[in-house]
N, C-alpha and C positions, 0 to 999 in steps of 0.2 A: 217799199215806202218806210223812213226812217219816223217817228217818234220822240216825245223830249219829254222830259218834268225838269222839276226845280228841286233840287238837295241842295241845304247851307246854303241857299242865294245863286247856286250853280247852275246853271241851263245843261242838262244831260240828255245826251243824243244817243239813239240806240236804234239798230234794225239788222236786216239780215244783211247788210254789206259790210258789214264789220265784225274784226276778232277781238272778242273785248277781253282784256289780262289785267286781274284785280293783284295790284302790288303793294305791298306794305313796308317800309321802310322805318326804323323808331328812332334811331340816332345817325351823327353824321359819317360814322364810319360806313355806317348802311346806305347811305346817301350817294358819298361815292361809288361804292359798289354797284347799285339799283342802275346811276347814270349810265355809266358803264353796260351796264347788261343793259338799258332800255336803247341805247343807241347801237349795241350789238344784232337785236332784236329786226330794230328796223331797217336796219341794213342787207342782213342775210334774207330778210324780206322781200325788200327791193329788188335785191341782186334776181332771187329767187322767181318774180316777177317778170322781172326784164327779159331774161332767157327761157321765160314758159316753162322754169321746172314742174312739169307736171308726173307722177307714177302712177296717182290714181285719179278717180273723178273725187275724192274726198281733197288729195293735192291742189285740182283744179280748182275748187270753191275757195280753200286758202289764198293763192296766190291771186288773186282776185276781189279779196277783201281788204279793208283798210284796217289797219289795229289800233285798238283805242286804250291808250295806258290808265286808268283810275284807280285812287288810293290812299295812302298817306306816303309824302318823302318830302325833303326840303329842299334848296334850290337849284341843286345840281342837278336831279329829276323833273323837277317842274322847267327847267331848262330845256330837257331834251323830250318836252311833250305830256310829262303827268298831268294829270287834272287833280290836284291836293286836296281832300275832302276836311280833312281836318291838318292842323298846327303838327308838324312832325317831333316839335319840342315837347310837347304834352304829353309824350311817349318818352323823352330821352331823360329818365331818372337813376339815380344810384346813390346807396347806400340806403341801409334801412329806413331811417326818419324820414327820407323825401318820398320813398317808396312808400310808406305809409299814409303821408298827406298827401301823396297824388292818386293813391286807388279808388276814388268815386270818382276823377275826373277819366282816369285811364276805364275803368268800368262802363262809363259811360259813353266815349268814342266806343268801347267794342259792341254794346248795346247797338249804338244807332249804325252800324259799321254793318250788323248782322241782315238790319234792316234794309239798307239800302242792298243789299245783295242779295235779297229776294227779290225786289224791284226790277236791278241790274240784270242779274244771271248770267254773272260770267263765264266764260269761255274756260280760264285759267285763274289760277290761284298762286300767287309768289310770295312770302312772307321773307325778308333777310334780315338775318340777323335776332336781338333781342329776343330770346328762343321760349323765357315764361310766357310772354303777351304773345308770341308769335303761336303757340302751343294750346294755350287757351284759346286765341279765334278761331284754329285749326279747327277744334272739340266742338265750339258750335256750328261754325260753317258745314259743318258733317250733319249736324242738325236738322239744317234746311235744305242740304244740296247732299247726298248721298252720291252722285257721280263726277262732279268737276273734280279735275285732276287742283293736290294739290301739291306744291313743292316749295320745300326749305333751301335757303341758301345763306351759308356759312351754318354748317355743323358745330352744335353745340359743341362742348368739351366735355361729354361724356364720359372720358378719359380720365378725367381729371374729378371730377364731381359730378354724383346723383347720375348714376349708369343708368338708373330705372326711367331718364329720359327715354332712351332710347328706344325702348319697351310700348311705354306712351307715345311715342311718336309713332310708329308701325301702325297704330290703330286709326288715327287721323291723314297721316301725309299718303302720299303714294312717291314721294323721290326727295331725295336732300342734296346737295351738291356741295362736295366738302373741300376746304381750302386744303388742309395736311394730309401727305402724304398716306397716312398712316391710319384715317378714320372710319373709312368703309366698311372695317370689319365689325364697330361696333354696332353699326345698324345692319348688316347683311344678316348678321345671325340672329337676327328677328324678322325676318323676310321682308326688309324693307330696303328696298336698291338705294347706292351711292355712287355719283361718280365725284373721282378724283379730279378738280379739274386746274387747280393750282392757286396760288395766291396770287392776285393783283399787284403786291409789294416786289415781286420778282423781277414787274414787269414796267416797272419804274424806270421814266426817261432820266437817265442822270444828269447832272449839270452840265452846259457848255459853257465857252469862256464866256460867251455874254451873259448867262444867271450870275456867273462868280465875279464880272466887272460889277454888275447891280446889284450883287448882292451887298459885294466889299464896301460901293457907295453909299445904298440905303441902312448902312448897319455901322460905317467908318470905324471896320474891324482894322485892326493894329497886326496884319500876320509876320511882324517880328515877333511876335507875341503868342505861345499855346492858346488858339481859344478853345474854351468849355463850352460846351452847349448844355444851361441845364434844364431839365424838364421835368416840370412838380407836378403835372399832371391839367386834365382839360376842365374837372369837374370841380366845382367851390369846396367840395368836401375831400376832393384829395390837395389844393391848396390849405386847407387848412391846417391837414394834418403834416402833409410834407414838406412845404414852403419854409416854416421855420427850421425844424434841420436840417435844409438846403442853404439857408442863409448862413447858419453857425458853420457850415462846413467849408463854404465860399470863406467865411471868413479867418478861418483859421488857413485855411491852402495860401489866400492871400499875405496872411503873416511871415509862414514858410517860402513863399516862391513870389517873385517879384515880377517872372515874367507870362503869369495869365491873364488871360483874357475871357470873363464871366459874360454870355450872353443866355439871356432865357426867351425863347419863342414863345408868347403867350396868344389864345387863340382868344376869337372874343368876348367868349363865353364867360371868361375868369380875367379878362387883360387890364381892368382898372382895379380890381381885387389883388393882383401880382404887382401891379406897379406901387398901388397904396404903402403896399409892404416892404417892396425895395426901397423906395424913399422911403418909409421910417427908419430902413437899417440904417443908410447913410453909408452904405455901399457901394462902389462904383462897380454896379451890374449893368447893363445896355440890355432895356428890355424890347424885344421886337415885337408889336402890338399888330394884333390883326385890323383894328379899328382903321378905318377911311382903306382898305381895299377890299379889292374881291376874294373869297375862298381860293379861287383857283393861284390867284397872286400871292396871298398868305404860303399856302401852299410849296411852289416853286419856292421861295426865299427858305421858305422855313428848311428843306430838303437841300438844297446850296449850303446853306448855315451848316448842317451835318455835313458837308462832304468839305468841309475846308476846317472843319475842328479838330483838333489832335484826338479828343476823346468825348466822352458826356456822362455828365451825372442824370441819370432818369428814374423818374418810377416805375415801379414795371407792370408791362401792359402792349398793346399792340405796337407800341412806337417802336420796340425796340427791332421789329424785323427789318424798319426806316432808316434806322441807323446799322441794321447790316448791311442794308443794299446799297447804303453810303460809303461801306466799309470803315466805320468812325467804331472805335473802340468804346467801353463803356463799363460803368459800375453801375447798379440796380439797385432799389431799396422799393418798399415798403413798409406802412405803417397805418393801422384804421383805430377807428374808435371799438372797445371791448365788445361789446356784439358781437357788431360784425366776424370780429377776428376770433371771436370762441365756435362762431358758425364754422368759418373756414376752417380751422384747427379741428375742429368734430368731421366735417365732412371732404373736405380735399385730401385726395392721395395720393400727394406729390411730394416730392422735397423741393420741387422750383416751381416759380412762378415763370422763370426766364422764359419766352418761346423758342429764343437759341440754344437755352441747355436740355431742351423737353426735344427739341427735334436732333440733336446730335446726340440726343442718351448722354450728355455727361456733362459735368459741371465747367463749362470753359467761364464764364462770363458770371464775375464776383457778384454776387447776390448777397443782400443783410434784409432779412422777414421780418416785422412785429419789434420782438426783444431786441431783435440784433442790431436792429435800425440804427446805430447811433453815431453820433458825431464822430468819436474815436474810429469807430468800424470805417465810414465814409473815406475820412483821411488819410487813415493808412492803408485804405485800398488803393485809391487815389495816387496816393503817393508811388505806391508800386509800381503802379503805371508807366507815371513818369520817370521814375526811374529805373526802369528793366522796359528796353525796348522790344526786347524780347518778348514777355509778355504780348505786349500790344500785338508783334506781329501773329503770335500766336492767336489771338482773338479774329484777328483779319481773315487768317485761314480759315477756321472755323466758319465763320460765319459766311464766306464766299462757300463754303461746302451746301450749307443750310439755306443759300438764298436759290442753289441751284436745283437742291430737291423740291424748292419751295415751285421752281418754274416750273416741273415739266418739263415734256418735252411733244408736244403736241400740237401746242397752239397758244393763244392767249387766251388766260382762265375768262373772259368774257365771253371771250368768242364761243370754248366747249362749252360754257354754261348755256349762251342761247342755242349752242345746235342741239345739248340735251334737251333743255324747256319744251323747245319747235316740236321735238318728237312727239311729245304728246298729244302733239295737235291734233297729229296727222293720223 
């Protein structure tokens, strides 16, 4: 006999015919991912089901129970069955100042987050992504629940900054599931298992002629024309800072060369904030706004837009493994406000920020950090580009090497994630 209460105006069902998997999601990149895994989840379920996988009587009570997703993630998981307890945006902050005005509200989703999982008493525990807040609820849920298995997905970059993650996590997680190649060893040497299970960007449907006839329409790209894809980034705080040296650089390329073609994908988060900007340069940029579609639409165009551009101007950040698997060559910059950037500078121990120069060990794909960020830099990288095709092809290479360590060779990284999760069911 099943049971209900009411959380946040929620009617919540709970009994013993159900697997119930408490999932956390904080921004949209996590979102996609979550989708992905939560529709992997209840598939291998199914399937699982249908043909009476049974090995033990512990197997049989599984495959004979319903799963019930509960959590935070935004529409791409509440799509495939979540029950959203709180706003997944109230989670997706960055850079110090917002970080700072948003910690009583994000304190406070984890407060009542804790609470209702005394209530609940999940089965399972998924946090992806956003690895501080995901770290912190870890600490408490261990609080109240000393046995629920829990597990991280996407591996911080411990590599890169603050190794003594990894340390702290050992003591809270019981499994992580890491997108590169090459992360496992930072958590195994703290007795805390990883599987390798590949990046999702690998495993990206690339365009067919019909994305590139609607893309070519809904964008009335000109391809006698090099187009740029540039991209200032998705958060108001990295348009602010890099949108203007993406304009002065549009601008000056535009002076020099007569035949490109400037498009910026803006998502919606920032797309009346980029256009605002473009119309004051007086620019002839083509800005592609997410506004009046769906994510998944956005999406698709935005991903076509990369696979028909000669090359792209980007910040750097996860986009760019997007524009490997597009094979679209590319220059990288960043630039933050002083804070932040003396943090970084104290604590990162990298020379790249690139994920294609960090997985190939070597500098293929022109990066400008902080100082270097600058109009001159942009241009004459730029410029190289276009003129040494060589270069470019050279970039092509590369990054076809690093989209294929990024696959695997096993399955799809959704798929190994739910077969590892499942295990701990069992």
């Amino acid at each position: 006999m099943s049971r209900s209460f009411y959380y946040n105006g929620i009617r919540e069902v709970f009994g013993p015919k159900m697997i119930k998997i408490l999932i956390i999601a904080g921004e949209p990149s996590g979102d996609n991912i979550g989708a992905d895994l939560i529709k992997e989840l209840l598939l291998i379920h199914s399937l699982d089901s249908r043909i009476g996988k049974k090995n033990s009587r512990k197997d049989e009570e599984l495959v004979n129970k319903k799963i019930v997703f509960q959590g935070i993630g935004g529409p791409l998981m509440q799509k495939q069955g979540l029950i959203s307890l709180f706003k997944m945006e109230d989670l997706a902050v960055m850079g110090l100042a917002e970080i700072f005005s948003s910690l009583p509200k994000i304190f406070s989703i984890m407060r009542r987050l804790v609470r209702y999982i005394k209530l609940w008493k999940p089965d399972l525990v998924i946090t992806i992504d956003s690895p501080d807040f995901s770290l912190r609820l870890a600490k408490r849920l261990r609080s109240v629940d000393k046995f629920v298995p829990i597990i991280h997905y996407v591996a911080p970059s411990v590599w890169a900054w603050r190794p003594s993650r990894a340390k702290q996590m050992a003591k809270f997680y019981d499994h992580v599931l890491a997108l590169l190649p090459f992360e496992s060893k930072y958590f195994e040497k703290f007795g805390l298992s990883c599987d390798f299970v590949g990046h999702p960007v690998a495993m990206q449907r690339l365009p067919d002629q019909k994305d590139v006839y609607r893309a070519m329409s809904i964008m009335r790209l000109d391809l006698s024309k090099k187009v740029i894809t540039v991209l200032p980034g998705s958060r108001e705080s990295e348009i602010r800072y890099m949108l203007p040296i993406f304009i002065s650089t549009i601008r000056q390329l535009a002076e020099r060369f007569d035949d490109l073609e400037f498009v910026i994908p803006a998502p919606f988060t920032v797309s009346q904030l980029v256009k605002a900007k473009i119309s004051s340069s007086k620019l002839n940029v083509k800005v592609l706004a997410e506004e009046g579609m769906s994510g998944e639409e956005f999406k698709v165009l935005k991903f076509t837009l990369f696979s028909l551009s000669s090359f792209a101007l980007a910040t750097s950040g996860s986009v760019v493994l997007e524009l490997a698997r597009a094979g679209t060559p590319m220059v990288t910059a960043y630039k933050c406000g002083w804070m932040f950037k003396t943090a970084l500078k104290r604590f990162v121990r990298l020379n790249s920020a690139n994920l294609i120069n960090i997985v190939a060990d070597e500098i293929v794909v022109p990066e400008f950090l902080f100082e270097k960020c600058t109009v001159g830099n942009l241009c004459n990288s730029i410029t190289g580009l276009i003129e040494n095709q060589e270069l470019m092809d050279n970039q092509k290479h590369f990054q076809s090497s690093v989209i294929n360590e990024l696959a695997g060779n096993q399955g799809r990284p959704s798929e190994l994630a739910a077969k590892s999760i499942l295990s701990f069911l069992i």
